[in-house]
C-alpha positions in Angstrom: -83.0 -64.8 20.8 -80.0 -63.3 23.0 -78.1 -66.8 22.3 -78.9 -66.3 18.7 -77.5 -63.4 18.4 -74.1 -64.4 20.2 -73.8 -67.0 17.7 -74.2 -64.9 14.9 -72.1 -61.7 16.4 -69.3 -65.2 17.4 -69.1 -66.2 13.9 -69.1 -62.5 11.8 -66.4 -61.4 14.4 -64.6 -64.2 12.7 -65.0 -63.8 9.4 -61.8 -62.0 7.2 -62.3 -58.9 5.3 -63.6 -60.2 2.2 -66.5 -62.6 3.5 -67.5 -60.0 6.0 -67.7 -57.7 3.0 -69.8 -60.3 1.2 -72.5 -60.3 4.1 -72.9 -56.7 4.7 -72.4 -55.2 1.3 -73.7 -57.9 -0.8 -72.9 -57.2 -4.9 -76.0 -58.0 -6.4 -74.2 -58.2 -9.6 -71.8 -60.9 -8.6 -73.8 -64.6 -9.1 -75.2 -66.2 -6.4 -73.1 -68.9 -4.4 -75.8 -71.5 -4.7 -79.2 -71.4 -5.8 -80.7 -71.9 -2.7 -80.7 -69.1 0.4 -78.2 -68.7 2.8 -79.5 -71.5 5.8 -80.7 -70.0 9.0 -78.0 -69.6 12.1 -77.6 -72.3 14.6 -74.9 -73.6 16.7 -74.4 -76.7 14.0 -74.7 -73.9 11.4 -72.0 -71.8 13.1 -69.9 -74.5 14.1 -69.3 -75.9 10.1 -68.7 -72.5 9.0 -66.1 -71.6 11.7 -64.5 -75.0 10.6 -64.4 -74.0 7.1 -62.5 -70.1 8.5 -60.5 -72.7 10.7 -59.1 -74.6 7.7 -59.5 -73.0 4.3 -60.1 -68.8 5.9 -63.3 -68.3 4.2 -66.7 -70.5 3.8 -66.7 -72.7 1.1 -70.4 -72.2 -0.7 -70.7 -76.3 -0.6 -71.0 -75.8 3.3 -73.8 -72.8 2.8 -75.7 -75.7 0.5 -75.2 -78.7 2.9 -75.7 -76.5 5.8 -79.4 -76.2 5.5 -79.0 -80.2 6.8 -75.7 -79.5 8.6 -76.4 -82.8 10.6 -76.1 -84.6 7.5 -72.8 -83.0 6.2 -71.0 -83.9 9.6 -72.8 -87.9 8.9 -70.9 -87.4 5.7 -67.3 -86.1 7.3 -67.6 -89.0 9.4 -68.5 -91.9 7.4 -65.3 -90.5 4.9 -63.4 -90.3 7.7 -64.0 -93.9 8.3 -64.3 -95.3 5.2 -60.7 -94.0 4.3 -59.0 -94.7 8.3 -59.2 -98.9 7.2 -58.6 -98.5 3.4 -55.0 -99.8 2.0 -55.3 -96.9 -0.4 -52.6 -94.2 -0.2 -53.4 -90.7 -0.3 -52.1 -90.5 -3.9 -54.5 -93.3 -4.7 -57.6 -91.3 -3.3 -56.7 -87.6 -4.9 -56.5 -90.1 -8.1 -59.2 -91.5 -7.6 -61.6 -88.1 -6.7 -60.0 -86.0 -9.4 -60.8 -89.2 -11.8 -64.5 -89.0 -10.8 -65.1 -85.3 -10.4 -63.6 -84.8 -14.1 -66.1 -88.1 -15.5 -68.8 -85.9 -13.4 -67.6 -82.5 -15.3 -67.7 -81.4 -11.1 -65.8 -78.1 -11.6 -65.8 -77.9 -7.7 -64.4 -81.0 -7.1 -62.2 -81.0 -10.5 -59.9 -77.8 -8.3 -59.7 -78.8 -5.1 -58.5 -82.4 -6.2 -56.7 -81.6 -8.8 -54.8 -79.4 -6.4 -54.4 -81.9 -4.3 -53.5 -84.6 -6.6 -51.0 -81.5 -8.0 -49.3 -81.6 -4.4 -48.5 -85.1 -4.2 -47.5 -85.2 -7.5 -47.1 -82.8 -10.0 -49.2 -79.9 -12.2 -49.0 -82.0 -15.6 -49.7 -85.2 -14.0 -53.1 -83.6 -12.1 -53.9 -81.7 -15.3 -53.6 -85.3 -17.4 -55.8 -86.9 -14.8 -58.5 -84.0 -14.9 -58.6 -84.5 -19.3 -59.0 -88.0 -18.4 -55.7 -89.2 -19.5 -53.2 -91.3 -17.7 -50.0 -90.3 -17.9 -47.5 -89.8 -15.1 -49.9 -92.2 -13.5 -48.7 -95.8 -12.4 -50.4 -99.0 -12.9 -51.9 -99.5 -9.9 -53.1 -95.6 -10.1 -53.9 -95.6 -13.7 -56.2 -99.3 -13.1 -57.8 -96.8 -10.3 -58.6 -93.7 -12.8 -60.2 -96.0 -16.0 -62.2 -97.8 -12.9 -63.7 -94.5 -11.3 -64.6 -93.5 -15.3 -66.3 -96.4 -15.4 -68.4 -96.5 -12.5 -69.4 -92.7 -13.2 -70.2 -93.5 -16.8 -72.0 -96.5 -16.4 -72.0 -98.6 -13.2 -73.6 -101.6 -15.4 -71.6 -101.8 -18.3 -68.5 -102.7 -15.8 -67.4 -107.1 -15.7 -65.9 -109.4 -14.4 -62.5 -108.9 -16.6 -62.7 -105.2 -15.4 -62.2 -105.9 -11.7 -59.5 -108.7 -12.5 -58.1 -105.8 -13.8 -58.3 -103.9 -10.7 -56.7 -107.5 -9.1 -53.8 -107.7 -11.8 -52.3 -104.0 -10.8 -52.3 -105.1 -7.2 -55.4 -104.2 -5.9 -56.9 -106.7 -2.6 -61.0 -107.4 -3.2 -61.1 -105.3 -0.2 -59.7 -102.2 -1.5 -61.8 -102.4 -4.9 -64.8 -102.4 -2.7 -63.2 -99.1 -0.7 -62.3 -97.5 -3.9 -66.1 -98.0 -5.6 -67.5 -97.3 -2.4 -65.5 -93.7 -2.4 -66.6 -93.7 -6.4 -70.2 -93.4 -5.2 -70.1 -91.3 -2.6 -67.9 -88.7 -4.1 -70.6 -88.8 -6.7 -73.4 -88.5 -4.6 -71.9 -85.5 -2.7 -70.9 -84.0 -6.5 -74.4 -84.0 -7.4 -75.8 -82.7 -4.8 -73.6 -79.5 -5.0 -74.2 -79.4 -8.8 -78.1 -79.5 -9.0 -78.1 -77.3 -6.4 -76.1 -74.7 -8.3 -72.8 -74.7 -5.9 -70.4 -72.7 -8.0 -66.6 -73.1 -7.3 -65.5 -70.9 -4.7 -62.7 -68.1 -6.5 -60.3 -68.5 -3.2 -60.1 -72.1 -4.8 -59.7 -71.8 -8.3 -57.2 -68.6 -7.4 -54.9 -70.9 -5.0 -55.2 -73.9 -7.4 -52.1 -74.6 -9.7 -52.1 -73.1 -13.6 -52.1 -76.2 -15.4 -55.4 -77.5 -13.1 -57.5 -74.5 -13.7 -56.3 -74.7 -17.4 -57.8 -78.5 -17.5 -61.0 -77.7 -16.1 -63.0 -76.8 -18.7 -66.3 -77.7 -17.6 -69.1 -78.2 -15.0 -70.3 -74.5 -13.3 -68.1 -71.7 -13.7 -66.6 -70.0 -10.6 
């Protein structure tokens, strides 16, 4: 019970003024972060929220969800991690690729913090198109990448053989089409997860993410 409580005393001494405020004066008129209960403490539990402080200064309420199997979210991390340390795919490629998906998915959460991504290594307008599912700004190779990630969200069937030539003609290796569907479905899987379960954007997102993103996303849960 003591060590319990010295995680628990270890991670509110770290929280910033608003999340602090947000555990001990709960506003039972704001909507609930998830539909599912804030998980119980343990050192795994601790150690994913401080990581969230660490990075982003506050807890993202996707962690509070996956956190009731934090074991899992790390398996996640770590399986990204490696799918995308091998990949040819630049990091332009992969925002592209996300924000593509997340805005097929209507994934509001997803839809800001790639969008803002995509935003930083290109520009708002191009991020904005990408999140209204259009393609311009884009290159080929990028653009081939976005109409493929629609189509695997929309319907993995319906897809051919002329669709992944496609994918070959803007200069895409057999390899990375494999790495690009396989980041399709997990992004996917991950988006649904946090949208049955009622994850809502978290406002330190949508407040830090560029005008013309939170403009474009017009859909999915509301922050």
């Amino acid at each position: 019970m003591t060590s319990q409580l010295s995680l628990i005393g270890r991670w509110v001494a770290l929280l910033p003024a608003d999340e602090l405020d947000r555990v001990e004066h709960t506003d039972h008129m704001s909507p609930p972060a998830a539909f599912l209960a804030e998980p119980p403490q343990s050192p795994a539990v601790t150690a994913a929220y401080e990581a969230d402080l660490s990075s982003d200064g506050y807890i993202n309420n996707l962690t509070r969800v996956w956190c009731w199997r934090p074991d899992l979210l790390a398996s996640f991390q770590t399986l990204r991690a490696d799918l995308l340390a091998e990949s040819g795919l630049s990091p332009r490629e992969v925002a592209v690729m996300v924000a593509a998906t997340a805005a097929a998915r209507s994934d509001a959460y997803c839809a800001l913090a790639w969008g803002s991504r995509l935003a930083e290594l290109s520009d708002e307008p191009t991020a904005a198109k990408v999140l209204q599912g259009v393609d311009g700004g884009l290159s080929d190779r990028e653009a081939a990448l976005a109409r493929w990630s629609r189509q695997v969200v929309h319907d993995p069937n319906a897809t051919t053989q002329a669709d992944v030539d496609r994918l070959r003609e803007a200069g895409f290796s057999d390899q990375e089409i494999f790495e690009a569907t396989t980041w399709i479905a997990f992004r996917m899987a991950f988006s649904t997860i946090n949208d049955a379960l009622g994850a809502r954007p978290d406002p330190q997102l949508a407040e830090m993410a560029p005008r013309l993103v939170r403009e474009a996303v017009t859909y999915g849960r509301p922050v």
